[in-house]
C-alpha positions in Angstrom: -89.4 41.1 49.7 -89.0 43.8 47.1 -86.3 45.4 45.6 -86.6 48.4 47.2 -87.7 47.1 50.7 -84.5 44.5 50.2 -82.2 47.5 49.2 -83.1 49.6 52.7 -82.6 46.3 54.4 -79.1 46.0 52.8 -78.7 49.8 53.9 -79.5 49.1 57.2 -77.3 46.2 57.9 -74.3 48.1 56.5 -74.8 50.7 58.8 -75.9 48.3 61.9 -71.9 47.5 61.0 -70.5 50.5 62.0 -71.6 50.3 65.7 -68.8 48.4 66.1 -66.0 49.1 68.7 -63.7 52.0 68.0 -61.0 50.1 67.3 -62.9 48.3 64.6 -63.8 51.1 62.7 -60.3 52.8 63.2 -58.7 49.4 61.7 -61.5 50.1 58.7 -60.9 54.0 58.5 -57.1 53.5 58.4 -56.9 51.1 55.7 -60.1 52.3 53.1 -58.1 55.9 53.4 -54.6 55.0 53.7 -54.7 57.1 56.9 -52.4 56.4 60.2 -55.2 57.1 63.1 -53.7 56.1 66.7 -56.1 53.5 67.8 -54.5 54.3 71.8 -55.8 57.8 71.8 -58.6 58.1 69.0 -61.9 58.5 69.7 -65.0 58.1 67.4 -68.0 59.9 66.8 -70.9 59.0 64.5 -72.2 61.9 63.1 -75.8 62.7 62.0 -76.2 62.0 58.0 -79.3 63.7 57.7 -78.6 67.2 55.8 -81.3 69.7 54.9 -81.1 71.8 51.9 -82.5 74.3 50.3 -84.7 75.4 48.5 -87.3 73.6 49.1 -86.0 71.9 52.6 -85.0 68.6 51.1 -83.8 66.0 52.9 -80.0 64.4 51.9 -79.0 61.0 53.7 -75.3 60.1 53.3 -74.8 56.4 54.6 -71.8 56.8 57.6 -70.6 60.2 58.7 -67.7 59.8 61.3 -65.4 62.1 62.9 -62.2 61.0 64.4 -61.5 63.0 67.7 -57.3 62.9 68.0 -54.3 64.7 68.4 -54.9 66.2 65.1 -57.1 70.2 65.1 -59.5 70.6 63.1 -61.3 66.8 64.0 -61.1 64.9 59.8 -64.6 63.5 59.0 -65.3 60.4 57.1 -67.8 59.7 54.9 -68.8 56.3 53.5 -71.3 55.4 51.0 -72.3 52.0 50.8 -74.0 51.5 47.2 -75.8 48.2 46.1 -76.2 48.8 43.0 -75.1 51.0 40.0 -76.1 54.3 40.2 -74.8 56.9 37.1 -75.1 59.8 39.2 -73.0 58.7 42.0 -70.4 61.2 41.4 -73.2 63.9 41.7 -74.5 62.9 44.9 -71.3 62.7 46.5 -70.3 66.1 45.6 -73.6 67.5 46.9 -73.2 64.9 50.1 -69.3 66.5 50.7 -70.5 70.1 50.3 -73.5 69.4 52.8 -71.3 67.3 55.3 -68.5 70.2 54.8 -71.3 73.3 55.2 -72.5 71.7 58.4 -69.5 72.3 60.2 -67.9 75.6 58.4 -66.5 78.2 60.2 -65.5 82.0 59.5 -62.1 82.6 59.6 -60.3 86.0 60.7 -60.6 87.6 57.4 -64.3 86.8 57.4 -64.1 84.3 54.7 -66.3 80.9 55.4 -64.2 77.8 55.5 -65.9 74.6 54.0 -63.6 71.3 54.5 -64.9 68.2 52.4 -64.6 65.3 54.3 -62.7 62.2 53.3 -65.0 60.2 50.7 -65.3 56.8 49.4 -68.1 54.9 47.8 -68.1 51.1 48.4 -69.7 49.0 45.8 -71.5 46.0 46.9 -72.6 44.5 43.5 -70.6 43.7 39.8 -71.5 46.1 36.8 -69.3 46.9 34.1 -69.8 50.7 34.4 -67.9 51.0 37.6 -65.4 53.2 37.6 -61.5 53.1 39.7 -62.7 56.7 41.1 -65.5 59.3 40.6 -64.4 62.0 39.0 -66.1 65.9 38.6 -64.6 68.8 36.9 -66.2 72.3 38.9 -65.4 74.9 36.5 -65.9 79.0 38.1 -67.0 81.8 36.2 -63.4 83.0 36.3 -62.7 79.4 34.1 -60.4 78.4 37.5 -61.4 74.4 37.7 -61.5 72.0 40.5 -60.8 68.3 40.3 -63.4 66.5 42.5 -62.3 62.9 42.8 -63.9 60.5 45.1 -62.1 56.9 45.0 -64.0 53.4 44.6 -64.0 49.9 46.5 -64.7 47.0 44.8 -66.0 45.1 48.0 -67.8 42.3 45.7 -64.4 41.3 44.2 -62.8 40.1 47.2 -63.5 36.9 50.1 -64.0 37.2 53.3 -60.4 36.1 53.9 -58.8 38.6 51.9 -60.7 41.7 53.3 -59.3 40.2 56.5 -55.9 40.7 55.9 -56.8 44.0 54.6 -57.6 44.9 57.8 -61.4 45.1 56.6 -62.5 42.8 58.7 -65.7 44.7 59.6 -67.6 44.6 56.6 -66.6 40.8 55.7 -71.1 40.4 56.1 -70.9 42.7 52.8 -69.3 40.0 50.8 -73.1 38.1 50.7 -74.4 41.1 49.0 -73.3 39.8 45.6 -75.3 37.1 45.5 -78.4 38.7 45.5 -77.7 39.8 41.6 -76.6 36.2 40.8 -79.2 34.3 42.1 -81.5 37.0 40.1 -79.7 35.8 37.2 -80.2 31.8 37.4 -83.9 32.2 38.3 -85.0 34.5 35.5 -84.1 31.7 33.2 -86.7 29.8 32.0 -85.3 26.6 32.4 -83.6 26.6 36.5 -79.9 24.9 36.1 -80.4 23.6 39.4 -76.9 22.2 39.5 -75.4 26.0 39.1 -78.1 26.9 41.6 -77.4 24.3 44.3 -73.4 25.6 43.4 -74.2 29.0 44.1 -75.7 28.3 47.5 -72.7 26.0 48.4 -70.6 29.4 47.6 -72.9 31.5 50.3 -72.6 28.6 52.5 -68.8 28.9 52.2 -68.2 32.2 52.2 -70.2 32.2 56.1 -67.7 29.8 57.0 -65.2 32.0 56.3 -66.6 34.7 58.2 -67.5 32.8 61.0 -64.0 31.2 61.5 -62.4 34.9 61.0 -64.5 36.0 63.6 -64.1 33.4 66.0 -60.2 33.6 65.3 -60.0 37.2 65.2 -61.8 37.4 68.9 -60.0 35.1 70.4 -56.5 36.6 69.2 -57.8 39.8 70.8 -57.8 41.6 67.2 -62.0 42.0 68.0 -63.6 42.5 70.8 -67.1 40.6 71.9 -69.1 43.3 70.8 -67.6 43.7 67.5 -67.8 39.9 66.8 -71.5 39.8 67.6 -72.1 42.6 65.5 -70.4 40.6 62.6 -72.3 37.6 63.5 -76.0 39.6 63.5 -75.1 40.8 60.1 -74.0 37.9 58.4 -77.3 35.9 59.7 -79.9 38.8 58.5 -77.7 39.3 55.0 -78.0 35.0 54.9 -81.9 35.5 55.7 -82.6 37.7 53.1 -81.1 35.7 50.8 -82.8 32.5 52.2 -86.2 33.8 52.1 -86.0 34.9 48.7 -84.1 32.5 46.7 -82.5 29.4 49.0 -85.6 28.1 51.3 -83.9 24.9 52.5 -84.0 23.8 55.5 -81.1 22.1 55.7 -78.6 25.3 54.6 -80.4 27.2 57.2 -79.7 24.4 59.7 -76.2 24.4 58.3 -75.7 28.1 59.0 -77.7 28.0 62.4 -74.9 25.7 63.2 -71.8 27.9 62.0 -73.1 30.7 64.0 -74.0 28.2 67.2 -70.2 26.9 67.2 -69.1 30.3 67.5 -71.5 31.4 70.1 -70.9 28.4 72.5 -67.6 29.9 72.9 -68.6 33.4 73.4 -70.8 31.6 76.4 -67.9 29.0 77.5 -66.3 32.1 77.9 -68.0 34.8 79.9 -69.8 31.5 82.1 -66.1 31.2 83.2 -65.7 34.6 83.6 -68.9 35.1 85.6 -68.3 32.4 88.1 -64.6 33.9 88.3 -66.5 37.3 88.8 -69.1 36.1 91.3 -66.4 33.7 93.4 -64.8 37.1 94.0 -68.0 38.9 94.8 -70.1 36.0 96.5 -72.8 36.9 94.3 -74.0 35.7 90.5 -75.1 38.3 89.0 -72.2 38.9 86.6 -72.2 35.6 85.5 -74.1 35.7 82.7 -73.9 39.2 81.3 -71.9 38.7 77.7 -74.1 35.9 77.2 -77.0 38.0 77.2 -75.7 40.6 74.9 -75.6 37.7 72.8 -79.1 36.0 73.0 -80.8 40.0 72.3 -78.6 40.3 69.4 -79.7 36.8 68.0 -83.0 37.7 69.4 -82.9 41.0 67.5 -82.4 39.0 64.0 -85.2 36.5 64.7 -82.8 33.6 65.5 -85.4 30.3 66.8 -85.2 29.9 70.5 -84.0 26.7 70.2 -81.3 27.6 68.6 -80.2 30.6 71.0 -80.7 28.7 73.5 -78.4 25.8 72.3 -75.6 28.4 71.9 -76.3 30.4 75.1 -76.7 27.7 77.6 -79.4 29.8 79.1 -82.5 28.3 80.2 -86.4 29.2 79.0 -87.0 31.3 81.9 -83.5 33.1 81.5 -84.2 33.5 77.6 -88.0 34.8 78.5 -86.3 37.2 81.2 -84.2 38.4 78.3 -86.8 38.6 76.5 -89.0 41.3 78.5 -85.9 43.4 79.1 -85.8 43.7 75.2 -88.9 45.2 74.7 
């Protein structure tokens, strides 16, 4: 895979995140902001992040846009860039992203003056460098020499564990942690001489830090603090981010098998779970067809990631014909 093509795959699994439940992403908006958002009555809406400016009709492509429909008048937008790497212009584009995001909803007020709100920003860092920075910072200085501070603030993501994003109430990017390893594995092979000790260390750290997040999400779902969907969404994630990293550095069998496993002993539940449910269900209606519906979401999202058959249908409890039915309903 190439950098570039591994970068957009990065991209889109952070943004495959943020399909999550509302009440996810509100636990995620509250904390990275330091905002109180009423999970009871908000609502969320993911916005379209693709801006057109001009001259020249460019195309702009902010990660996450969200709006937050509440009590409050006018409706706060978020938005969240998710960066792999280092970028020395960051603090550039996220002005220019603000102003677009902001422009796209202006209004005139009643003296006829346009009204441009700059949504809440943060850029999340999924990789070490040294030239990170606490905040992004731009002075906007007018012809009338009146100047305007333009700060956006950074997260670290790369410097914490699954565990301690957690209790952050973070919970929904806990997948991102894997990112990191992409730059150290980079490191160890580029040597000429592999330490395969520090390499076979390194992939008992990834191996680790998916039991983490597959013991947080298990836990957190059956507390109630997830629901299904959000938990599946975690799980899909953390197997493509483990996949990427498998094809290109790891390519043992017996770490994949290890992970297939960790993910398995969470989805049995999931199944245990809505089988009860569905028989419950179909007692109550004298018919099946509810039976097996949750388990379903979760073969086509394991589907979705290329997870074996064998090994979805070890988790599921489904049968061939069931998994093939699912199957055609996919495509």
């Amino acid at each position: 895979m190439s950098q570039d093509n591994s970068r957009a795959a990065i991209d889109e699994t952070a943004k495959f995140l943020f399909d999550a439940s509302d009440h996810a992403i509100i636990d995620f908006i509250s904390r990275i902001f330091s905002i109180h958002i009423d999970k009871a009555t908000a609502e969320i809406t993911r916005v379209s992040s693709e801006y057109i400016s001009h001259p020249g009709f460019s195309r702009h492509l902010p990660d996450i846009v969200l709006a937050v429909h509440d009590k409050t008048d006018p409706k706060p937008l978020f938005h969240i860039e998710i960066q792999t790497e280092h970028d020395g212009m960051m603090d550039l584009r996220m002005v220019k992203y603000g102003y677009l995001i902001g422009a796209s909803r202006s209004q005139m007020d009643e003296n006829d003056t346009r009204i441009i709100s700059i949504p809440h920003q943060v850029v999340i860092y999924l990789e070490e460098h040294r030239r990170i920075r606490d905040e992004l910072k731009v002075k906007i200085i007018f012809p009338d020499e009146s100047e305007v501070g333009y700060i956006v603030p950074v997260f670290r993501l790369y410097a914490y564990s699954a565990y301690e994003l957690s209790e952050m109430d973070l919970y929904l990017v806990i997948p991102l942690i894997l990112v990191k390893y992409r730059k150290r594995f980079d490191i160890i092979c580029r040597r000429k001489n592999l330490n395969q000790e520090e390499f076979d260390a390194l992939v008992q750290d990834v191996l680790q830090d998916i039991e983490q997040i597959t013991t947080i999400t298990g836990t957190y779902e059956e507390n109630g603090v997830m629901d299904e969907k959000t938990k599946d969404i975690i799980l899909s994630a953390t197997i493509e981010l483990y996949t990427q990293l498998h094809q290109k550095y790891i390519r043992d069998r017996k770490s994949k098998e290890r992970v297939e496993n960790m993910i398995e002993s969470v989805t049995q539940k999931i199944s245990k779970k809505w089988h009860m449910i569905g028989i419950k269900e179909g007692r109550q209606e004298g018919k099946r067809e509810g039976i097996a519906e949750g388990v379903k979401i979760v073969a086509k999202n394991l589907l979705m990631i290329g997870t074996a058959d064998e090994v979805i249908l070890k988790a599921t409890g489904l049968t061939p014909d069931e998994l093939d039915t699912i199957k055609r309903e996919a495509l």
